[in-house]
mmCIF file as Biopython writes it, N, C-alpha, C and O atoms, coordinates in Angstrom:
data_model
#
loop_
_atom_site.group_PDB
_atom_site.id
_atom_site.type_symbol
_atom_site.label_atom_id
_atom_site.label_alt_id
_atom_site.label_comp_id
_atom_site.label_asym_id
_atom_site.label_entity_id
_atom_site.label_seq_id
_atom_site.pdbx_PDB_ins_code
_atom_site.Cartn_x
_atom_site.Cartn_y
_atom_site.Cartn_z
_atom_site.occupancy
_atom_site.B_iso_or_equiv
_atom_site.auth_seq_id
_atom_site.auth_asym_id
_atom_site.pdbx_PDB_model_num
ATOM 1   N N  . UNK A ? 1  ? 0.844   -1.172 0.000   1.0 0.0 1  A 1 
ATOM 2   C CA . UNK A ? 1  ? 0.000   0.000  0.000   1.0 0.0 1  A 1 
ATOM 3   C C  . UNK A ? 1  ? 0.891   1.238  0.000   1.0 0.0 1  A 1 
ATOM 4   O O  . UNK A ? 1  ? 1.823   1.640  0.696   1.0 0.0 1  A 1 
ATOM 5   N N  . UNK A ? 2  ? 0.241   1.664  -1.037  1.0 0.0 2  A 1 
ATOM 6   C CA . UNK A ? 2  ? 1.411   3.608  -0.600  1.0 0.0 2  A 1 
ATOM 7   C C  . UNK A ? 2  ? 0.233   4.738  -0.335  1.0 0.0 2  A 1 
ATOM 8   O O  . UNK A ? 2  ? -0.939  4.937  -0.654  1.0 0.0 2  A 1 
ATOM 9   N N  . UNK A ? 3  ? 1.238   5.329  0.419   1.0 0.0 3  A 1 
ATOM 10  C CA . UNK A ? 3  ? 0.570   6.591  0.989   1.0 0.0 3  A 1 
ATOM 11  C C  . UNK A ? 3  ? 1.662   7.988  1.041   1.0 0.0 3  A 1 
ATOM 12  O O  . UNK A ? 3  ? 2.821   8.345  1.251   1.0 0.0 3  A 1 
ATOM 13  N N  . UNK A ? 4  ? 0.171   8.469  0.642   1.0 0.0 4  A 1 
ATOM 14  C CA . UNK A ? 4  ? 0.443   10.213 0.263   1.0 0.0 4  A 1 
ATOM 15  C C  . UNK A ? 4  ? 0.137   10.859 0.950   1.0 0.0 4  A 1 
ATOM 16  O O  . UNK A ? 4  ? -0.968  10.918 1.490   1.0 0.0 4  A 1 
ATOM 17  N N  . UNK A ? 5  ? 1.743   12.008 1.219   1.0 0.0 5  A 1 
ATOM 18  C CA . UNK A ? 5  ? 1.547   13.041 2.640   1.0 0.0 5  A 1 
ATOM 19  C C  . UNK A ? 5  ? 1.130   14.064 1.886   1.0 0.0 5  A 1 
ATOM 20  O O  . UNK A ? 5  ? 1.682   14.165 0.791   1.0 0.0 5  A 1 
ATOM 21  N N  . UNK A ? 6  ? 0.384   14.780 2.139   1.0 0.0 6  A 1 
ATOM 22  C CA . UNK A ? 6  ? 0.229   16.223 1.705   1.0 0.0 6  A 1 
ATOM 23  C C  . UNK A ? 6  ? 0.494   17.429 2.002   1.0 0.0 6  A 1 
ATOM 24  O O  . UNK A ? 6  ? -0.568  17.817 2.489   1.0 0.0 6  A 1 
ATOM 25  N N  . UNK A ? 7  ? 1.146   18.206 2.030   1.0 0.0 7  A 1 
ATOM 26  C CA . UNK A ? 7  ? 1.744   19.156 2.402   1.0 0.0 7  A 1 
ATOM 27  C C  . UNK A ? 7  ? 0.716   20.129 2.874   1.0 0.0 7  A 1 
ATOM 28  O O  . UNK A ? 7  ? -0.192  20.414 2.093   1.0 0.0 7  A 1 
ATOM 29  N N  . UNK A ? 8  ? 0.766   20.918 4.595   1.0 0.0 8  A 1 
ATOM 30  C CA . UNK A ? 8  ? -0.084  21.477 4.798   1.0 0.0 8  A 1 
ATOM 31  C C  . UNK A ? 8  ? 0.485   22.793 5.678   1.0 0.0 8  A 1 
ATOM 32  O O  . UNK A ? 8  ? 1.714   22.835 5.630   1.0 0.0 8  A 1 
ATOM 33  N N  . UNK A ? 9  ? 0.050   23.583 6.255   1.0 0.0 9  A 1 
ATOM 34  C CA . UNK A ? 9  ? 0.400   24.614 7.144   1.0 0.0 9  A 1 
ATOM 35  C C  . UNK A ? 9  ? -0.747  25.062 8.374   1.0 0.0 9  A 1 
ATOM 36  O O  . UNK A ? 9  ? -1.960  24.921 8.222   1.0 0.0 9  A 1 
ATOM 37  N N  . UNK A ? 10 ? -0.273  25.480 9.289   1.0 0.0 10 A 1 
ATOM 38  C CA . UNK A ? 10 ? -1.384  25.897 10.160  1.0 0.0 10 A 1 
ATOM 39  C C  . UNK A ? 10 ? -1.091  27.354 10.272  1.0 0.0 10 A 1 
ATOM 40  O O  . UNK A ? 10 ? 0.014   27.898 10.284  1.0 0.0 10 A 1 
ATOM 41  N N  . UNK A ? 11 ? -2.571  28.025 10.373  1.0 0.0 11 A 1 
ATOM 42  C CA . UNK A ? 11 ? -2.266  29.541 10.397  1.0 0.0 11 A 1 
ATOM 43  C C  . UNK A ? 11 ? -2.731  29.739 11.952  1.0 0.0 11 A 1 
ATOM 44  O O  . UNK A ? 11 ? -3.085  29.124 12.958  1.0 0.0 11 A 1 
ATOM 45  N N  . UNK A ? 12 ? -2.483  31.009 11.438  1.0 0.0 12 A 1 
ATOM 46  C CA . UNK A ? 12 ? -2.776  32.112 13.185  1.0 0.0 12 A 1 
ATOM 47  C C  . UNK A ? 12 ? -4.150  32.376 12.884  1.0 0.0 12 A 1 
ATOM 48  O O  . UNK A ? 12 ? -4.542  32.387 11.718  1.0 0.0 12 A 1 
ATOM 49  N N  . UNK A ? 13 ? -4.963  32.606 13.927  1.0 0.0 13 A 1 
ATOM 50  C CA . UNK A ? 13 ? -6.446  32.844 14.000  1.0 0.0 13 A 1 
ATOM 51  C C  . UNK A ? 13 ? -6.129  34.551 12.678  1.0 0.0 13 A 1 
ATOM 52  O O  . UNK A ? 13 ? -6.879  34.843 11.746  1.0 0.0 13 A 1 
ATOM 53  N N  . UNK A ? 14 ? -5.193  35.112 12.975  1.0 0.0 14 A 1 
ATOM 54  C CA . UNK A ? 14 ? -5.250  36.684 12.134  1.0 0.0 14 A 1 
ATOM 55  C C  . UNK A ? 14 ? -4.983  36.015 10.223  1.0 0.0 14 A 1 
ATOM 56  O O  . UNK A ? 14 ? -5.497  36.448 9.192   1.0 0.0 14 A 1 
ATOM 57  N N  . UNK A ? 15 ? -4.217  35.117 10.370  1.0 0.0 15 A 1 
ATOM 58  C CA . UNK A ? 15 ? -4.056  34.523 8.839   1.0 0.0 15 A 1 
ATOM 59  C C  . UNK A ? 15 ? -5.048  33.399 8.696   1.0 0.0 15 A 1 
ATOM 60  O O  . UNK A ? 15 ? -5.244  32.948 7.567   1.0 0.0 15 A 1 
ATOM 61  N N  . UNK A ? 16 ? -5.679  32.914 9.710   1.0 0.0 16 A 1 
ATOM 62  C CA . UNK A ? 16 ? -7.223  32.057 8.643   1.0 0.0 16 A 1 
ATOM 63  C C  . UNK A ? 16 ? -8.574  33.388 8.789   1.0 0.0 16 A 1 
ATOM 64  O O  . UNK A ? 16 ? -9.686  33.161 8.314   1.0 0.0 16 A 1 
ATOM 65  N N  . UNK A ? 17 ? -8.262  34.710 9.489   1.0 0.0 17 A 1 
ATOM 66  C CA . UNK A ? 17 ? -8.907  35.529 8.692   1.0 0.0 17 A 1 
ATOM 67  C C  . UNK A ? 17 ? -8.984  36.355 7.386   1.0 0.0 17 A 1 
ATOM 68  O O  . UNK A ? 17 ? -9.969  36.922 6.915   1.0 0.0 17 A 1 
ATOM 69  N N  . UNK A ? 18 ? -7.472  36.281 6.812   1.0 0.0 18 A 1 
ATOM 70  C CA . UNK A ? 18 ? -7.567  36.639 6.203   1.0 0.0 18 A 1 
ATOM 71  C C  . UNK A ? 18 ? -7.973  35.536 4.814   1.0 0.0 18 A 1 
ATOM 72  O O  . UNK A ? 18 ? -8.614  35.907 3.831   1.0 0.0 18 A 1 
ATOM 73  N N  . UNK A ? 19 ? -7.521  34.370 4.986   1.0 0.0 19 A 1 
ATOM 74  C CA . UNK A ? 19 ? -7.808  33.263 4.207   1.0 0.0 19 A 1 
ATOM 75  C C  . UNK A ? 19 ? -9.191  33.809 4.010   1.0 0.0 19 A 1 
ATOM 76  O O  . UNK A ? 19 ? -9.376  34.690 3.170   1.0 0.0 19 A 1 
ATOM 77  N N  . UNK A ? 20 ? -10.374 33.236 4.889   1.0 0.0 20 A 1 
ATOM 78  C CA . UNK A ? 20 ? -11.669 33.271 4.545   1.0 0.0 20 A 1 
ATOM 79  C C  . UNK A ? 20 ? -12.055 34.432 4.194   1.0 0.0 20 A 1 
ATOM 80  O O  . UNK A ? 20 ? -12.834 34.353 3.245   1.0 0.0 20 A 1 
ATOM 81  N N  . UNK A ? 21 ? -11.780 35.908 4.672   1.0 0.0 21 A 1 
ATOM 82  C CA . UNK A ? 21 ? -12.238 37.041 3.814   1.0 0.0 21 A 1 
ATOM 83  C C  . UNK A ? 21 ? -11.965 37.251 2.118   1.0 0.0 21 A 1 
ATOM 84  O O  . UNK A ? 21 ? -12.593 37.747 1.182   1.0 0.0 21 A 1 
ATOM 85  N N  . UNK A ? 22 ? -10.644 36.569 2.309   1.0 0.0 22 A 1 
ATOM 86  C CA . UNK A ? 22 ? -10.661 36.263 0.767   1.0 0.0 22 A 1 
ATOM 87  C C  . UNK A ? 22 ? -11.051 35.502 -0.604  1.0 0.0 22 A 1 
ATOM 88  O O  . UNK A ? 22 ? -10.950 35.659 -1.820  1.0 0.0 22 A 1 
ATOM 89  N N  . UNK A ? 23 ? -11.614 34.480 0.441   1.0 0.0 23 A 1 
ATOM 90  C CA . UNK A ? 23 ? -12.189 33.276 -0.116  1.0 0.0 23 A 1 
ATOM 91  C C  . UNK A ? 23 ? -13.815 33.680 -0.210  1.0 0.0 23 A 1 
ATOM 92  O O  . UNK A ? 23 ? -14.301 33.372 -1.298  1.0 0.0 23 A 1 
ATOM 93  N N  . UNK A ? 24 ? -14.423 34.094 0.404   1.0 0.0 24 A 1 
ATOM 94  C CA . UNK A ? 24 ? -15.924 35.239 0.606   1.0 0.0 24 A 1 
ATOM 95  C C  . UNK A ? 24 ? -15.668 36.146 -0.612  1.0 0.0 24 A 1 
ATOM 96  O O  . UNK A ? 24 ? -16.351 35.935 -1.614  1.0 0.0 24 A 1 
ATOM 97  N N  . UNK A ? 25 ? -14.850 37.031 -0.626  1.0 0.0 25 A 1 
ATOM 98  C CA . UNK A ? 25 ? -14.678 37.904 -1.405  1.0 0.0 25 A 1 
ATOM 99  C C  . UNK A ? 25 ? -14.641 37.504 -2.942  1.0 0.0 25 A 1 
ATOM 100 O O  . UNK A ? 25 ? -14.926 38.279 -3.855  1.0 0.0 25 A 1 
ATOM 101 N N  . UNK A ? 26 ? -14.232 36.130 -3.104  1.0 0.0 26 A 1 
ATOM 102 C CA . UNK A ? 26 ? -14.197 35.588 -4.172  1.0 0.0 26 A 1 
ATOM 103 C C  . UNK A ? 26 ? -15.352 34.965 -4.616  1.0 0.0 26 A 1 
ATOM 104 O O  . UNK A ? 26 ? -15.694 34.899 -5.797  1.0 0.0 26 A 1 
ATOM 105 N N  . UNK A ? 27 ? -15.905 34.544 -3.745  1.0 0.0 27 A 1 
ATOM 106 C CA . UNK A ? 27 ? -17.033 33.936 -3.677  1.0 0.0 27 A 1 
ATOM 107 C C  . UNK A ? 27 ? -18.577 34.900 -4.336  1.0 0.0 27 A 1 
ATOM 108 O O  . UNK A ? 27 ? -19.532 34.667 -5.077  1.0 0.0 27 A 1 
ATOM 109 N N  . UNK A ? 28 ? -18.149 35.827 -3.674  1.0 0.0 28 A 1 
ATOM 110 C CA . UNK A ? 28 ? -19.033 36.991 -4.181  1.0 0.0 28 A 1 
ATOM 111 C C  . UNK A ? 28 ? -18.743 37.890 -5.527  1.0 0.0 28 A 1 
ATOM 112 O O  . UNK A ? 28 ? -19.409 38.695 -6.178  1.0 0.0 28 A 1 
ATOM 113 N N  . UNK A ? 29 ? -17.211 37.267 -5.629  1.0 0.0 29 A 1 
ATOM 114 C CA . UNK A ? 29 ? -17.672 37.645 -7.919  1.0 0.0 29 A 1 
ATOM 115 C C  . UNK A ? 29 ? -18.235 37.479 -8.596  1.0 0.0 29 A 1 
ATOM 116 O O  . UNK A ? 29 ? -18.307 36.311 -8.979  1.0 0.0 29 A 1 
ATOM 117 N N  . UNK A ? 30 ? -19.183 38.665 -9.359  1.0 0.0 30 A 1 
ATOM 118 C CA . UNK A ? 30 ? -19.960 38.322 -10.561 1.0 0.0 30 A 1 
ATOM 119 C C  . UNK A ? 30 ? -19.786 37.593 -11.555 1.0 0.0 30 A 1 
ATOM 120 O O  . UNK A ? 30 ? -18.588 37.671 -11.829 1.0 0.0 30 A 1 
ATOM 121 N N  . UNK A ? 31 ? -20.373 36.824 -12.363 1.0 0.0 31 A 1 
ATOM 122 C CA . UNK A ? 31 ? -20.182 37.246 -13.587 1.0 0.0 31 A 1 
ATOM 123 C C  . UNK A ? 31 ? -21.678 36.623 -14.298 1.0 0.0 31 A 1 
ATOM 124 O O  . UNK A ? 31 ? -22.637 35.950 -13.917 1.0 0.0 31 A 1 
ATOM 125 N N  . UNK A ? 32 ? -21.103 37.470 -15.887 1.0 0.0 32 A 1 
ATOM 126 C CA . UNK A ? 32 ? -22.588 37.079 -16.580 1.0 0.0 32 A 1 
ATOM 127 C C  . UNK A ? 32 ? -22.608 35.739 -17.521 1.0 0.0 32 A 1 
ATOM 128 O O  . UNK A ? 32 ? -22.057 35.591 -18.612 1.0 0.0 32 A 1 
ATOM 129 N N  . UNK A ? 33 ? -23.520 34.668 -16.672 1.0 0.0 33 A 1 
ATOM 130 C CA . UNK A ? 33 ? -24.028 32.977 -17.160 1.0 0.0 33 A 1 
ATOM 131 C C  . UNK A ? 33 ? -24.113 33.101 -18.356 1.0 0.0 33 A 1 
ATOM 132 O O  . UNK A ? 33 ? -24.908 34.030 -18.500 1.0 0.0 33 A 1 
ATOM 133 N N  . UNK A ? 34 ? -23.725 32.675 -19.563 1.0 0.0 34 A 1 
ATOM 134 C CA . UNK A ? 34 ? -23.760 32.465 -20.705 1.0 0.0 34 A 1 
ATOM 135 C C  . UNK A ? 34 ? -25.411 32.117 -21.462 1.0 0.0 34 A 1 
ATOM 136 O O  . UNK A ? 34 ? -25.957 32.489 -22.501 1.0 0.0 34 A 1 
ATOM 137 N N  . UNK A ? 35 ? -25.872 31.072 -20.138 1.0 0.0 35 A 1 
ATOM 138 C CA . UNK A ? 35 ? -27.016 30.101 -20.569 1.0 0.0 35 A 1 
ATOM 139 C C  . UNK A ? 35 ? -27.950 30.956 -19.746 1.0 0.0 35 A 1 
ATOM 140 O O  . UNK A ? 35 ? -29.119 30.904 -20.129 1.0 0.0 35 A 1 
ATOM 141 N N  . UNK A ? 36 ? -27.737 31.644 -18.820 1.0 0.0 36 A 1 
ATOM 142 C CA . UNK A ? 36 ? -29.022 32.257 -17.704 1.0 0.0 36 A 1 
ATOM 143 C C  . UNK A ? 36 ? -29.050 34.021 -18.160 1.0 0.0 36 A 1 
ATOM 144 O O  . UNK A ? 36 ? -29.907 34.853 -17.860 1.0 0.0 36 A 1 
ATOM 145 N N  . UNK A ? 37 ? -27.664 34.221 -19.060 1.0 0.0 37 A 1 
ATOM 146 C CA . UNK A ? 37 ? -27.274 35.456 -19.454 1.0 0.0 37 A 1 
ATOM 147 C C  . UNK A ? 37 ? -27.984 36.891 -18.473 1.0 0.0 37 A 1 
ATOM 148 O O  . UNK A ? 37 ? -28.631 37.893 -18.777 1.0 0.0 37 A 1 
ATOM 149 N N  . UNK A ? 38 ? -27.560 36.437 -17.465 1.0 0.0 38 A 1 
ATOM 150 C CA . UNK A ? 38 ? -27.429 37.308 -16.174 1.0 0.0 38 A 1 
ATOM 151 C C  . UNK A ? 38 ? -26.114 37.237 -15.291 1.0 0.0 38 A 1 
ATOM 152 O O  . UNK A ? 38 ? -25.235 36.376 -15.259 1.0 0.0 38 A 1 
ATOM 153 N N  . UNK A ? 39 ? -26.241 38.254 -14.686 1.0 0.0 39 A 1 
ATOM 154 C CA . UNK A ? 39 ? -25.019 37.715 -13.516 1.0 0.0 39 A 1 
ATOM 155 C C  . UNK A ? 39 ? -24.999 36.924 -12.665 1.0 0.0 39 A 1 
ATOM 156 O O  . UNK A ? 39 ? -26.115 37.102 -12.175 1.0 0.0 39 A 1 
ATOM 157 N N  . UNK A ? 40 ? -24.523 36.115 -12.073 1.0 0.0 40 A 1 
ATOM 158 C CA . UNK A ? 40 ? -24.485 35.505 -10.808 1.0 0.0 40 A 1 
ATOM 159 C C  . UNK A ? 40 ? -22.830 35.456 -10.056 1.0 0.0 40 A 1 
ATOM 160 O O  . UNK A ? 40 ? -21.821 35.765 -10.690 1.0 0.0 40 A 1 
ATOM 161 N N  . UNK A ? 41 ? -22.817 35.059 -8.770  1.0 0.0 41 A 1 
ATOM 162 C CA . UNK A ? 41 ? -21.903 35.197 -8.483  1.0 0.0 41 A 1 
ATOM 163 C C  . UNK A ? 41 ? -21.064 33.511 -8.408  1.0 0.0 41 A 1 
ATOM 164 O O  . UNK A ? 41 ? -21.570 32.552 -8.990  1.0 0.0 41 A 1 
ATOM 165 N N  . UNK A ? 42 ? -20.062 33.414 -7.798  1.0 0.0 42 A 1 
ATOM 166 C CA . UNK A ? 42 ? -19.588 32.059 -7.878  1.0 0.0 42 A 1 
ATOM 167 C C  . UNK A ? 42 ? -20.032 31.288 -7.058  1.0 0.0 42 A 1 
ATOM 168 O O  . UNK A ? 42 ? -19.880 30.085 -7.269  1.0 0.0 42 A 1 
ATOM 169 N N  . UNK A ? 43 ? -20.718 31.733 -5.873  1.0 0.0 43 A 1 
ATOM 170 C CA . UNK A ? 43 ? -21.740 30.478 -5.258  1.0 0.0 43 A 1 
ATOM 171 C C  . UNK A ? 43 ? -22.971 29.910 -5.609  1.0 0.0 43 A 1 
ATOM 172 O O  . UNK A ? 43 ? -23.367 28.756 -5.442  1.0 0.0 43 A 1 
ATOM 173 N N  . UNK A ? 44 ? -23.598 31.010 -6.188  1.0 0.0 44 A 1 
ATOM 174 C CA . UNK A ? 44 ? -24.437 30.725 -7.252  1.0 0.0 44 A 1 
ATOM 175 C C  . UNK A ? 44 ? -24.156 29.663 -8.054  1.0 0.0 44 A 1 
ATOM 176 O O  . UNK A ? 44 ? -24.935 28.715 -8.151  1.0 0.0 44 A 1 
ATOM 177 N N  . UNK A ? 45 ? -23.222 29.718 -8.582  1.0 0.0 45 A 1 
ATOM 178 C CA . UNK A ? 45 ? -23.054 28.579 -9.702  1.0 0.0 45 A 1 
ATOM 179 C C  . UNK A ? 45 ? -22.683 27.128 -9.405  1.0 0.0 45 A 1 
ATOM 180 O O  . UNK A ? 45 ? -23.065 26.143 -10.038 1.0 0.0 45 A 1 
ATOM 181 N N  . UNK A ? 46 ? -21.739 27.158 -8.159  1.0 0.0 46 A 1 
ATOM 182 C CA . UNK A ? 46 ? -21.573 26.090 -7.336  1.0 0.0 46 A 1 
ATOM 183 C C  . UNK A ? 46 ? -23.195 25.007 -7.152  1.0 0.0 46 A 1 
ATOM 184 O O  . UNK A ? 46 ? -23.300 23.840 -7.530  1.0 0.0 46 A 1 
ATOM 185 N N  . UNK A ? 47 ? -24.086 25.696 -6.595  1.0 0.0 47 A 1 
ATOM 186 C CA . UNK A ? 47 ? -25.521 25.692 -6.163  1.0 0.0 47 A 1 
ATOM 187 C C  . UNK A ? 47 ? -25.780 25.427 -7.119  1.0 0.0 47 A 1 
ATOM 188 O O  . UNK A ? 47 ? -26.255 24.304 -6.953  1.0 0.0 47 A 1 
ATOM 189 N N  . UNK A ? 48 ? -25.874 25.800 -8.884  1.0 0.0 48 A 1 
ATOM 190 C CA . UNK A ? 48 ? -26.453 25.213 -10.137 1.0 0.0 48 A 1 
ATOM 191 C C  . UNK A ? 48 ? -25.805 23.894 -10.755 1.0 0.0 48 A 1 
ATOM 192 O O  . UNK A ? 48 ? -26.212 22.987 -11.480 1.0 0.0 48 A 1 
ATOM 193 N N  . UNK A ? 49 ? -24.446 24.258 -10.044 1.0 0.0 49 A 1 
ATOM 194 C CA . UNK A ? 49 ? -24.153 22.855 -10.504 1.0 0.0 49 A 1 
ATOM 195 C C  . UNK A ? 49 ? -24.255 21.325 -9.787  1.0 0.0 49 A 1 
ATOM 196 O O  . UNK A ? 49 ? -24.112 20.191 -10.243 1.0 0.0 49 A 1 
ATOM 197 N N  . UNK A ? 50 ? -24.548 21.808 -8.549  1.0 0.0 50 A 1 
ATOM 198 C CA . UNK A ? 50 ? -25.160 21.044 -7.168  1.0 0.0 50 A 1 
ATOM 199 C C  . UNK A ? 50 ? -26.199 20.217 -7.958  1.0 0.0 50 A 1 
ATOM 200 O O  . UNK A ? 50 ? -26.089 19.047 -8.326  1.0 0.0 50 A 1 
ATOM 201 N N  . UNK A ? 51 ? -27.507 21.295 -8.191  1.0 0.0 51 A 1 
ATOM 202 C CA . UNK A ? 51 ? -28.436 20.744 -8.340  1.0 0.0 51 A 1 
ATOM 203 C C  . UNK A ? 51 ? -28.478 19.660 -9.645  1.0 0.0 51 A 1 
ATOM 204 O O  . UNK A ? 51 ? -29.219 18.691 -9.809  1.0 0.0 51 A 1 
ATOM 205 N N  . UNK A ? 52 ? -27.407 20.190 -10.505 1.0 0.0 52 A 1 
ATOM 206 C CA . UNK A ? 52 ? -27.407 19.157 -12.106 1.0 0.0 52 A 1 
ATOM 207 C C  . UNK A ? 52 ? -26.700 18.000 -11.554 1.0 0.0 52 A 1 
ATOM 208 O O  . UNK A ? 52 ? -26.526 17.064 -12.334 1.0 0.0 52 A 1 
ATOM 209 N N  . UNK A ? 53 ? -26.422 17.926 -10.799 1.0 0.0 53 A 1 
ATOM 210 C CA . UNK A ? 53 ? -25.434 16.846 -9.991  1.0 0.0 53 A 1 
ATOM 211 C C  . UNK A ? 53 ? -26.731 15.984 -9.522  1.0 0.0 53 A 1 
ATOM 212 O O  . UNK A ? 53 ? -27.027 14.936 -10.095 1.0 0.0 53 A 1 
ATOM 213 N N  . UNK A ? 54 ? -27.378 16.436 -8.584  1.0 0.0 54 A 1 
ATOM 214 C CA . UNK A ? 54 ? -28.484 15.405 -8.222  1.0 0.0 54 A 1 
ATOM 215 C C  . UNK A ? 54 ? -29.445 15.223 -9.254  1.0 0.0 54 A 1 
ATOM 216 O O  . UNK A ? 54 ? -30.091 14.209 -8.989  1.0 0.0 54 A 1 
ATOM 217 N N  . UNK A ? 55 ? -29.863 15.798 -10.404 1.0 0.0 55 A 1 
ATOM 218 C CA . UNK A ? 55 ? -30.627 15.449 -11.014 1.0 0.0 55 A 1 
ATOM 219 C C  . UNK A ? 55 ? -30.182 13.943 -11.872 1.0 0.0 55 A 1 
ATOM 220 O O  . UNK A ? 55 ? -30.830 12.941 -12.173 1.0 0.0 55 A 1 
ATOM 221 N N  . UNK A ? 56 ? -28.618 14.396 -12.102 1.0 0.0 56 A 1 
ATOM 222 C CA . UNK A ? 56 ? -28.062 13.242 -13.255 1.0 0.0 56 A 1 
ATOM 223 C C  . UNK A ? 56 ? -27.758 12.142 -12.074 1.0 0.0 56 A 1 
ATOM 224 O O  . UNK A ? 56 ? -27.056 11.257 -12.563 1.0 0.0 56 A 1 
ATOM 225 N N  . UNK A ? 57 ? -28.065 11.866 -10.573 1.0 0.0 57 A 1 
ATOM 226 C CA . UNK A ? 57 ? -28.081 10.771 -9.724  1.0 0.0 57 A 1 
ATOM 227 C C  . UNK A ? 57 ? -29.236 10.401 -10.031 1.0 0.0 57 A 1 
ATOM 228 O O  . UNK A ? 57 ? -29.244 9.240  -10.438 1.0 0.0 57 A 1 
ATOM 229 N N  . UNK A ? 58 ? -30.331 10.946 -10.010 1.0 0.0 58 A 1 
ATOM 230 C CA . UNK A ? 58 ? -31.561 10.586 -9.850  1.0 0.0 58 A 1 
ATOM 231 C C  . UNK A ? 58 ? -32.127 10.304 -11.261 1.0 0.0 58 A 1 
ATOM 232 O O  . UNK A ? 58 ? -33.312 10.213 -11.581 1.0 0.0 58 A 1 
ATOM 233 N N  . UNK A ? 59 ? -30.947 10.178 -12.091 1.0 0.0 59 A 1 
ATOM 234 C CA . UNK A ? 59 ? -31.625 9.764  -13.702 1.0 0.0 59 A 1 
ATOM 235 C C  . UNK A ? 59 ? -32.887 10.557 -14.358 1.0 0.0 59 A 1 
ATOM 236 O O  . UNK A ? 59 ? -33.827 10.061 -14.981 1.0 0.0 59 A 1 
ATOM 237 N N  . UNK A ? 60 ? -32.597 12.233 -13.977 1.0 0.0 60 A 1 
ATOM 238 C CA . UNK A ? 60 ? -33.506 13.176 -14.664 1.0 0.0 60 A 1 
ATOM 239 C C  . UNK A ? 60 ? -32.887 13.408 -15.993 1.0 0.0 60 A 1 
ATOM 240 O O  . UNK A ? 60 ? -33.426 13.406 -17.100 1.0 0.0 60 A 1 
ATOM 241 N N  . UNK A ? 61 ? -31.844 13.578 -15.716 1.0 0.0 61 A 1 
ATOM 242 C CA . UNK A ? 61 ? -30.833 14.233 -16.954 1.0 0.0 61 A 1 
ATOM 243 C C  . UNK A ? 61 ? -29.374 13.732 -16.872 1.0 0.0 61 A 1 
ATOM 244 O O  . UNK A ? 61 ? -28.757 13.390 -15.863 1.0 0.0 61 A 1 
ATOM 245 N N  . UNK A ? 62 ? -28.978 13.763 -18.095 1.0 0.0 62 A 1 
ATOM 246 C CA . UNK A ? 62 ? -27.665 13.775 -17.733 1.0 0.0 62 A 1 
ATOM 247 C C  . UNK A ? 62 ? -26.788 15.100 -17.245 1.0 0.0 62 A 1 
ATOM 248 O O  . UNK A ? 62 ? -27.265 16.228 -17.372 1.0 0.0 62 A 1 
ATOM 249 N N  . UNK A ? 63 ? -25.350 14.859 -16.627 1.0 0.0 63 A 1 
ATOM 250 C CA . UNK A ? 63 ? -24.810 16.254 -15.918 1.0 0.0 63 A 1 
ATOM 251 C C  . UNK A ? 63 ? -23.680 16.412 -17.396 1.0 0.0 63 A 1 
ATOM 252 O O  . UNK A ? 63 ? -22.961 15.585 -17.956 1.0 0.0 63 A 1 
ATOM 253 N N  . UNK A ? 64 ? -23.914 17.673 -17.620 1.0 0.0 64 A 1 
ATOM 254 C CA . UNK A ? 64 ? -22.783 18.416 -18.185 1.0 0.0 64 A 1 
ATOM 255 C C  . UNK A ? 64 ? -22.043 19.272 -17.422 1.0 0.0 64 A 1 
ATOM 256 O O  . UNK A ? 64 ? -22.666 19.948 -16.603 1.0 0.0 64 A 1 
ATOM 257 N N  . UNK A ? 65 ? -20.919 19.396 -17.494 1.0 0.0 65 A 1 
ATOM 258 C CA . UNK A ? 65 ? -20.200 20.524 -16.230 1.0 0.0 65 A 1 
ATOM 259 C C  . UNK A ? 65 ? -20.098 21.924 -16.399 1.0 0.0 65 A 1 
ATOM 260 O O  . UNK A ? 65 ? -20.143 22.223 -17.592 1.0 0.0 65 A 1 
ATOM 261 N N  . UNK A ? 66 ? -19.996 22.732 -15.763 1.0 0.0 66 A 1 
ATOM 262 C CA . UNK A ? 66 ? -19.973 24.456 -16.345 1.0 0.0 66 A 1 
ATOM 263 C C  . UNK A ? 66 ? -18.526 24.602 -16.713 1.0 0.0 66 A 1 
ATOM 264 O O  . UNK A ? 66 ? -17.706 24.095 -15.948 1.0 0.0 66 A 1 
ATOM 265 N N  . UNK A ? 67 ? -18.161 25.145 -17.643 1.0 0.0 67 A 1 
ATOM 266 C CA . UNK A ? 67 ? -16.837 25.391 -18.062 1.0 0.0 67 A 1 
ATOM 267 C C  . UNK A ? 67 ? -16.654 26.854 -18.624 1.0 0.0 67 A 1 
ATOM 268 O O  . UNK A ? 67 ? -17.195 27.532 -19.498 1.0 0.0 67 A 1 
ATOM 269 N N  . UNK A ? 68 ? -15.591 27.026 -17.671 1.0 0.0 68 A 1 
ATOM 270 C CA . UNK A ? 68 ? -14.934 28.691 -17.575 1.0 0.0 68 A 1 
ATOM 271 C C  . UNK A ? 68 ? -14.723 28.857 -18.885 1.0 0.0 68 A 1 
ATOM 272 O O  . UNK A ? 68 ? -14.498 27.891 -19.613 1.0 0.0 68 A 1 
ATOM 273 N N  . UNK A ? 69 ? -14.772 30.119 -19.337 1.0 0.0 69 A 1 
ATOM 274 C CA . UNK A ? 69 ? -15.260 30.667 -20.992 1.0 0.0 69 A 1 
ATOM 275 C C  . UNK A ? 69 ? -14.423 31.864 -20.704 1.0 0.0 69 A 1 
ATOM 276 O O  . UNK A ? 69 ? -14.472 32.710 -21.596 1.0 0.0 69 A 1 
ATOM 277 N N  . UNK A ? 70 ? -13.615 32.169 -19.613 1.0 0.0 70 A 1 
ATOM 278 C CA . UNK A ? 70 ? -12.656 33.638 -19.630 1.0 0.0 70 A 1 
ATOM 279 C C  . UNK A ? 70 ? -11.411 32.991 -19.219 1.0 0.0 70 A 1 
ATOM 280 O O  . UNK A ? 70 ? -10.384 33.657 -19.084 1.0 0.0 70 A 1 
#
C-alpha cells in the first residue's frame, strides 16, 4: 500500500482571517451565465451545478459541467 503526505500549514487565528475574507470575497464575484445570461456570483453557480449533480443521480438528466469561458 502507498501513501500520500500532503503538504499542509497551520495559520494564526489573524491569517485564517484573512484566508476566509478572501475566499468570501471571491465567492461573491460576478459574472454574466452564458445560458441564464445574467449575472451571478460564484456560489451561485456552485448551487447550479449542485443541483445538475443530483438530477443526473436521480436519472432526470444527464450532468454536463460548467466550463470557464474567460
Amino acid at each position: 500500500m502507498r501513501w500520500f503526505y500532503l503538504n499542509y500549514c497551520y495559520l494564526k487565528e489573524d491569517g485564517r482571517k484573512i484566508v476566509v475574507k478572501a475566499f468570501d470575497e471571491k465567492m461573491k464575484t460576478t459574472i454574466v451565465h452564458k445560458k441564464l445570461k445574467r449575472k451571478v456570483n460564484y456560489q451561485k453557480i456552485i448551487r447550479l451545478e449542485l443541483y445538475k449533480l443530483i438530477k443526473h443521480f436521480l436519472g432526470e438528466a444527464s450532468y454536463k459541467a460548467f466550463r470557464i469561458w474567460w
